[in-house]
C-alpha positions in Angstrom: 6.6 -14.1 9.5 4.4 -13.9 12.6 3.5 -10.7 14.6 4.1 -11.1 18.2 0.6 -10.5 19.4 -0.5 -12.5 16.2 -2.9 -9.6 15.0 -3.4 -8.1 11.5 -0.7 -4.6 11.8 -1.5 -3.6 8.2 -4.8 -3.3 5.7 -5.4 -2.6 2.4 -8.1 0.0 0.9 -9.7 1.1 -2.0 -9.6 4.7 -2.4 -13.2 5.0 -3.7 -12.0 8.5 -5.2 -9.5 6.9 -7.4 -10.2 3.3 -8.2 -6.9 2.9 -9.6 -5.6 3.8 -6.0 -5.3 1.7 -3.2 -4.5 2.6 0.5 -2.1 0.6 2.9 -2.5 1.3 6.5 0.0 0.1 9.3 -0.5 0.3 13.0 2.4 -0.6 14.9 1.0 -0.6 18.5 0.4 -4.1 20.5 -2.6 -5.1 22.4 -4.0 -1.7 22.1 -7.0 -2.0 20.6 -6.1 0.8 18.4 -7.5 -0.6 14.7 -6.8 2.4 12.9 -3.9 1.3 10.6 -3.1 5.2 10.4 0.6 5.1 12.0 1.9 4.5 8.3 0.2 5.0 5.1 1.1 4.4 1.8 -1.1 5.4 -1.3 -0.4 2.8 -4.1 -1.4 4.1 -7.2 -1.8 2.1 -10.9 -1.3 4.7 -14.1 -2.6 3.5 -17.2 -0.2 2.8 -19.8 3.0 2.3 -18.6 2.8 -1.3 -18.2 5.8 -2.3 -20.2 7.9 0.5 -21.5 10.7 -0.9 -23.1 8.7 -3.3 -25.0 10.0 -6.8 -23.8 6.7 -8.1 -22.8 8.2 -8.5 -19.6 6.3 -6.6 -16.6 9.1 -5.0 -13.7 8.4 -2.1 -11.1 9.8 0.2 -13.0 7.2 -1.1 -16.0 4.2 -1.6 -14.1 3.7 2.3 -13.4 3.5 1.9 -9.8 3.7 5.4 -7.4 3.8 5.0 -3.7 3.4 7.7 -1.7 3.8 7.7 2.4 2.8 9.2 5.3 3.0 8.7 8.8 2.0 9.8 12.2 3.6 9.8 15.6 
């Protein structure tokens, strides 16, 4: 799946506070310029033992320990 301008509308950065976070910025303007990525952002966070919880040695979102947070702007 394309975007109709074909230009990147989302990024992905590492929170140098937290290097077990990571930061996901969307921008959902066209041809604007605008390379913010700040219209939507979600904080995706790794947590340190709760890979595999029930002990199947299978790994599922609810095993990997994954906490997404959002926040956007108009």
């Amino acid at each position: 799946l394309k975007n109709p301008d074909g230009k990147k509308h989302a990024k992905v950065l590492e929170n140098l506070d937290n290097p077990d976070m990571f930061l996901i910025g969307f921008r959902h303007t066209y041809e604007t310029g605008n390379e913010k990525y700040n219209d939507l952002v979600l904080s995706l966070e790794l947590r340190e033992g709760l890979w595999d919880l029930n002990g199947d040695g299978k790994f599922d979102m609810r095993d990997i320990g994954i906490i997404v947070k959002a926040f956007g702007t108009k």
